[in-house]
MIKOL-385237 format. One record per residue: residue number from 1; x, y, z of N, C-alpha, C in turn. Coordinates in steps of 0.05 Angstrom, whole numbers, plus 5000, padded with zeros to 4 digits. Example, Ala and Ser with C-alpha at 12.3 -4.5 7.8 and 13.67 -1.06 7.14 Angstrom:
BEGIN
R   i  n_u  n_v  n_w ca_u ca_v ca_w  c_u  c_v  c_w
R   1 5264 4886 5156 5246 4910 5156 5264 4934 5156
R   2 5257 4955 5142 5273 4979 5143 5258 5001 5157
! end
This chain:
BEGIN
R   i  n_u  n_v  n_w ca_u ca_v ca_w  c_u  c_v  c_w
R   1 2305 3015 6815 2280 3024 6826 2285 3047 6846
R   2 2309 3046 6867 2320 3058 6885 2326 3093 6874
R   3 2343 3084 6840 2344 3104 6827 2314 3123 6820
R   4 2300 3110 6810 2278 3116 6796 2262 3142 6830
R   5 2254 3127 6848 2250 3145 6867 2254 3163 6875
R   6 2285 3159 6879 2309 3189 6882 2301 3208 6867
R   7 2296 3203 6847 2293 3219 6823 2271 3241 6823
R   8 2250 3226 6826 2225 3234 6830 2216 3250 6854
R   9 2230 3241 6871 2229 3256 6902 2250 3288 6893
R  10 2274 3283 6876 2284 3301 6866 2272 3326 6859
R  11 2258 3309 6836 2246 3316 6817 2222 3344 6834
R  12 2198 3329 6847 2191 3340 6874 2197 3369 6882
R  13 2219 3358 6899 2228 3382 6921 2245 3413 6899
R  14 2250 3404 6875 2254 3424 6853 2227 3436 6847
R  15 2214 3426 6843 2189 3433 6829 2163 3454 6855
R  16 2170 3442 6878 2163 3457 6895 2179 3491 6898
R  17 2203 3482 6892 2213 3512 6898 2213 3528 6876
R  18 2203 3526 6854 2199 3551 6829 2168 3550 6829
R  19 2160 3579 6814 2139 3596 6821 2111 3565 6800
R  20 2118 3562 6780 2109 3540 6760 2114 3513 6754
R  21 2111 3494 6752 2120 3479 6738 2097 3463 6724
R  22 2127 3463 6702 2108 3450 6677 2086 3416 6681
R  23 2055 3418 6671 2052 3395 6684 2036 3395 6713
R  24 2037 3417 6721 2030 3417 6738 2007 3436 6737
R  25 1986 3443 6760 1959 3459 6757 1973 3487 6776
R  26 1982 3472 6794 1999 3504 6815 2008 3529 6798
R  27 1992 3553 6804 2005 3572 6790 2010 3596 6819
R  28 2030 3608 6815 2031 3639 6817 2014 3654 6825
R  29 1997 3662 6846 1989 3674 6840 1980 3700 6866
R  30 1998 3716 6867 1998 3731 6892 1982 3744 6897
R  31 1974 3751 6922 1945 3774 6928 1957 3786 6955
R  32 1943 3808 6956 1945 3828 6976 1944 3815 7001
R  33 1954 3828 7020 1946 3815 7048 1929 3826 7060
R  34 1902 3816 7070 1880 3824 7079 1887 3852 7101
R  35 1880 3876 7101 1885 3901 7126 1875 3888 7152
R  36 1880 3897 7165 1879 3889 7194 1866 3909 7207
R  37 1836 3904 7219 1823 3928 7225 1837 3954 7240
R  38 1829 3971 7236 1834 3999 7251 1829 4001 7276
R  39 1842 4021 7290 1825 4021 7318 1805 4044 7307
R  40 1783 4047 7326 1755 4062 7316 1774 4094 7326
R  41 1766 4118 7311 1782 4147 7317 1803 4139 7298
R  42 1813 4117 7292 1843 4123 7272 1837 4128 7245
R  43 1857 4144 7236 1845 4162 7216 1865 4135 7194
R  44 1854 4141 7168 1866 4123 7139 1869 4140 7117
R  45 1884 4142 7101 1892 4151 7084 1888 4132 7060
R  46 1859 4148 7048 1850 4131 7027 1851 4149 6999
R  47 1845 4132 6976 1852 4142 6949 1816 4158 6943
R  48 1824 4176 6930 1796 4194 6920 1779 4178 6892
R  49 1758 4183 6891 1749 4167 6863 1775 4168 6835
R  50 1774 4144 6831 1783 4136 6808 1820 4139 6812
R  51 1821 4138 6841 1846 4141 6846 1862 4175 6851
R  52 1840 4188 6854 1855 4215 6844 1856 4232 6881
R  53 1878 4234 6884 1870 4247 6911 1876 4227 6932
R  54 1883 4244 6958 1879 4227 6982 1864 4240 7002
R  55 1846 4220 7012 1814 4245 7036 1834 4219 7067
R  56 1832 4240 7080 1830 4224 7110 1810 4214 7121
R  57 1804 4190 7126 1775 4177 7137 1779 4179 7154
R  58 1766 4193 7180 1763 4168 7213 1734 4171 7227
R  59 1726 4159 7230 1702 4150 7243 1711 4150 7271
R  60 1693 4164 7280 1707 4176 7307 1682 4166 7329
R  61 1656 4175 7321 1629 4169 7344 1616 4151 7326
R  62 1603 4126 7358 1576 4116 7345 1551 4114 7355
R  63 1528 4124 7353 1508 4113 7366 1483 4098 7355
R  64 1475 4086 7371 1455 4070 7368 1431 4083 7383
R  65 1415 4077 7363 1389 4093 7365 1360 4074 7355
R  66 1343 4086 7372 1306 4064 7356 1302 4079 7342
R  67 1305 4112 7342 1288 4130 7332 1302 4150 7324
R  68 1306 4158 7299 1322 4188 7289 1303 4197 7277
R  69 1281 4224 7295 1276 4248 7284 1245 4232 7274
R  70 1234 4245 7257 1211 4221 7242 1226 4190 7229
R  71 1254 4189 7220 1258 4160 7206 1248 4139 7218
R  72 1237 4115 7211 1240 4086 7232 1254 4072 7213
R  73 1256 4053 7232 1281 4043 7223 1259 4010 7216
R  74 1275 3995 7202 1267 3969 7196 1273 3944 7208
R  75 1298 3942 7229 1304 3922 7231 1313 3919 7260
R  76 1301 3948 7276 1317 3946 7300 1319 3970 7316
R  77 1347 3973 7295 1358 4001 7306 1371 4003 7292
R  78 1385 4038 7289 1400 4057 7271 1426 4049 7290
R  79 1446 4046 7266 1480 4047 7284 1479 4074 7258
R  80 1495 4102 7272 1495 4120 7262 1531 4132 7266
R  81 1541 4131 7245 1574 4136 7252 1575 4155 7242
R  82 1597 4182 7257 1606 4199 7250 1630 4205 7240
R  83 1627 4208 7213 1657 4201 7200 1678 4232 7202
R  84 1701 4241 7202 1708 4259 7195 1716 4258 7166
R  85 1724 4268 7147 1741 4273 7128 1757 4290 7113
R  86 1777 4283 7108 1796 4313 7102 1813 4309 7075
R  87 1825 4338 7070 1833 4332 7037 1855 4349 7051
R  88 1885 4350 7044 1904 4367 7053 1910 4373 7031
R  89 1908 4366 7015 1923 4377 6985 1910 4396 6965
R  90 1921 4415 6945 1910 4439 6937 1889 4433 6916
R  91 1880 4410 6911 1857 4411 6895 1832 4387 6905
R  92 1811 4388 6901 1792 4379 6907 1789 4340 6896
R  93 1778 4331 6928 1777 4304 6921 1751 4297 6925
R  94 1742 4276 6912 1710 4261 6913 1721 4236 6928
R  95 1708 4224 6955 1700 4205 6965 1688 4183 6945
R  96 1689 4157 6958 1665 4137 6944 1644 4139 6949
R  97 1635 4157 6979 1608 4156 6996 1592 4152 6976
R  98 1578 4175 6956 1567 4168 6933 1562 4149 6920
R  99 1574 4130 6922 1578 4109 6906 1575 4076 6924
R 100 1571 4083 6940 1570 4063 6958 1590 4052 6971
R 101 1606 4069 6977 1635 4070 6993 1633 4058 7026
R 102 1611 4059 7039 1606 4043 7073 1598 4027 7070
R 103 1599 4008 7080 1581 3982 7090 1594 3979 7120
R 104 1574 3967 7130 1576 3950 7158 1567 3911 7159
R 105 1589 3910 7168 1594 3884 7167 1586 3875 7194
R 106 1571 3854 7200 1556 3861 7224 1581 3825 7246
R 107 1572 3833 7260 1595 3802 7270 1581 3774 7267
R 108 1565 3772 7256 1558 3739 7234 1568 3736 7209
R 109 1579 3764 7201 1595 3766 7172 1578 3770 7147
R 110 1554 3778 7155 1531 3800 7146 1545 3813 7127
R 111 1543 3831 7111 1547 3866 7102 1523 3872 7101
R 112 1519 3907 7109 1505 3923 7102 1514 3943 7090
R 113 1490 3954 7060 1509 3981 7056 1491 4007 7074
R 114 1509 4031 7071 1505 4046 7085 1473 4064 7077
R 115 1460 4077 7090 1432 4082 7084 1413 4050 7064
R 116 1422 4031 7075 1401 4002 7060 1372 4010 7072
R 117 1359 4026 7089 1338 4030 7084 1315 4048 7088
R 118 1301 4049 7077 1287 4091 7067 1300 4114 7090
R 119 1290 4098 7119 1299 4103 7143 1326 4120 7147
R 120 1341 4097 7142 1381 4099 7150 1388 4116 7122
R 121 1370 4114 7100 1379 4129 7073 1368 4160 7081
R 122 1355 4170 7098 1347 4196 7104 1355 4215 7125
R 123 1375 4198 7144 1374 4211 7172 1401 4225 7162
R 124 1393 4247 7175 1415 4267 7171 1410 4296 7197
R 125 1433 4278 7214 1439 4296 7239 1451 4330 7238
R 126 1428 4339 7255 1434 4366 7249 1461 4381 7268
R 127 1471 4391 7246 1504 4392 7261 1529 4375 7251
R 128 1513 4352 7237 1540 4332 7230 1533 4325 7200
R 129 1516 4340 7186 1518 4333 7157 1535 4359 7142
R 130 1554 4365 7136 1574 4387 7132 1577 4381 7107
R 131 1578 4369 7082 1580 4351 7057 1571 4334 7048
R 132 1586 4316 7026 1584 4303 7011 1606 4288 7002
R 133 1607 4271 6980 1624 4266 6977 1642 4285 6970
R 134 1648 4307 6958 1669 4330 6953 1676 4342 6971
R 135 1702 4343 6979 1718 4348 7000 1730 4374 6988
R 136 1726 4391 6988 1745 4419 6980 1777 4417 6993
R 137 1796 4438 6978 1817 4425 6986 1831 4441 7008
R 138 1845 4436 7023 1859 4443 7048 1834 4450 7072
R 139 1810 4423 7073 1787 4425 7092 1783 4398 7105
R 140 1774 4405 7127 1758 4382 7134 1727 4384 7144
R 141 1714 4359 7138 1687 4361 7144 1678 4338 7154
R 142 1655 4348 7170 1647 4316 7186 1618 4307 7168
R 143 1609 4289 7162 1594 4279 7164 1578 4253 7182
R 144 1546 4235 7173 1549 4215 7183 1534 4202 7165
R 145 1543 4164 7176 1526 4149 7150 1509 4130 7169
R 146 1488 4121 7156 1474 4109 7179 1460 4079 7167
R 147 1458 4060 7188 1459 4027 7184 1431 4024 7201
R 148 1411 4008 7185 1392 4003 7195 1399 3968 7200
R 149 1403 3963 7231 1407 3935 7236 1394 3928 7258
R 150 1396 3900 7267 1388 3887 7289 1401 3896 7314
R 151 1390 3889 7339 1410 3894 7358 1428 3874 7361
R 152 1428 3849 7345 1452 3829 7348 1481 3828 7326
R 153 1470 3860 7311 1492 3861 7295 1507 3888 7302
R 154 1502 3899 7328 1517 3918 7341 1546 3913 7349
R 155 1562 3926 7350 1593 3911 7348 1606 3907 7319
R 156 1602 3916 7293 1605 3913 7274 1627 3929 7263
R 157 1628 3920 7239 1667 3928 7231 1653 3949 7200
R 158 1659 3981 7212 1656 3999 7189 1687 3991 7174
R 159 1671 3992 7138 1686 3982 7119 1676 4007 7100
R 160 1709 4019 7091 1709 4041 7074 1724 4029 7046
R 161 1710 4029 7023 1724 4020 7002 1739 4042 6986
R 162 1757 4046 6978 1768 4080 6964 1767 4078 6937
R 163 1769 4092 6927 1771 4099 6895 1797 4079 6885
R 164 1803 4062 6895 1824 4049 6893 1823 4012 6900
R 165 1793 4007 6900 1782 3992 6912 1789 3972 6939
R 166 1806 3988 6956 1830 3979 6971 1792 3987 6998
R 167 1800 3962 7012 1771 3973 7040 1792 3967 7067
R 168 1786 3988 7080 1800 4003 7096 1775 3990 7122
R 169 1777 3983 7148 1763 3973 7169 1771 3972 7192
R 170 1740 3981 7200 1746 3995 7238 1728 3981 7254
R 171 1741 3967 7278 1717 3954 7292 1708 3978 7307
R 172 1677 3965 7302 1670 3993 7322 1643 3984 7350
R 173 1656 3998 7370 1642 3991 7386 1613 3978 7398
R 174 1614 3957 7410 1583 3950 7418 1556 3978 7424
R 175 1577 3992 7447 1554 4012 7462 1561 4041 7442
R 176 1543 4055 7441 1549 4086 7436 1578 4101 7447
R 177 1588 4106 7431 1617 4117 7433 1629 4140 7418
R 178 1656 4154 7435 1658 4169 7415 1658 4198 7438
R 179 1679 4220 7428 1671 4244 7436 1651 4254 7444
R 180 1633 4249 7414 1619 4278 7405 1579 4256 7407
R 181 1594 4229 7428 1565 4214 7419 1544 4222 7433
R 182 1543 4241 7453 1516 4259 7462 1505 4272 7457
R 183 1527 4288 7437 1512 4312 7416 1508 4297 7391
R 184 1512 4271 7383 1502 4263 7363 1470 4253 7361
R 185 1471 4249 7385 1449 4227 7396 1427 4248 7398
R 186 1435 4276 7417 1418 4293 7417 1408 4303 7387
R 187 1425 4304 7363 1418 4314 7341 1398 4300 7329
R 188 1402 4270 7332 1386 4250 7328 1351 4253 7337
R 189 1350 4275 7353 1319 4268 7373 1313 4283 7348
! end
């Protein structure tokens, strides 16, 4: 019986240390290790649609706003981030923006995507809309994308997905921040 145990306990501690075993439901099966947010200003080196290219992200300013220009907003207030982006290499890259490349993840673990509504889909600060998704090559350009949320989802983590479906994430500040966040705010009126 003594034998029989040994065996099995054997049997066991083998079976734990290879990737399968037969008989068993445990498989293999490795995954990425979740990114670890950004600090807000740090720039990422992401893949261009369909993989082609690399654009520099960094989200540098944010403000929070009731009111951009005629938009209203639906749910609160506008969180409005100013992204930079850059292409260093000699031919032209496309962003996801287009495609639905932002969301904001609000801190209850919410997502929003970026322009979710008529409002946040229209505002476009004068001075900080420079593009699109097409980044020409050896440039950089700023844009901004804008989140119609509550004021209890201020503090939220901008999430960039790339042409590579790899999402890149920046916590970003509670209060208005950022260099350039007085002239954004002003662009905003």
């Amino acid at each position: 019986m003594r034998q029989i145990i040994r065996a099995s306990a054997l049997a066991a501690v083998i079976c734990l240390g290879l990737t399968a075993c037969s008989g068993s439901d445990d498989k293999s099966n490795p995954q990425p290790r979740p990114r670890t947010a950004l600090k807000f200003g740090q720039t990422a080196d992401t893949a261009g649609v369909g993989g082609k290219g690399t654009v520099q992200i960094t989200p540098d300013t944010v403000v929070y706003v009731g009111k951009a220009g005629a938009e209203t907003r639906d749910h609160g207030l506008f969180a409005v981030v100013r992204v930079e982006a850059g292409n260093r290499s000699k031919s032209p890259v496309t962003t996801t923006v287009g495609k639905g490349g932002f969301q904001w993840k609000t801190p209850d673990g919410n997502t929003v995507k970026a322009g979710n509504s008529k409002g946040a889909g229209s505002i476009a600060a004068v001075g900080f809309s420079e593009g699109g998704p097409d980044i020409s090559p050896e440039t950089y350009q700023v844009d901004t994308v804008a989140f119609d949320i509550t004021a209890a989802e201020k503090g939220g983590t901008l999430i960039y997905v790339d042409g590579d479906g790899v999402a890149f994430r920046w916590k970003i500040p509670s209060t208005s921040a950022g260099s350039t966040a007085t002239a954004l705010k002003s662009a905003l009126q």
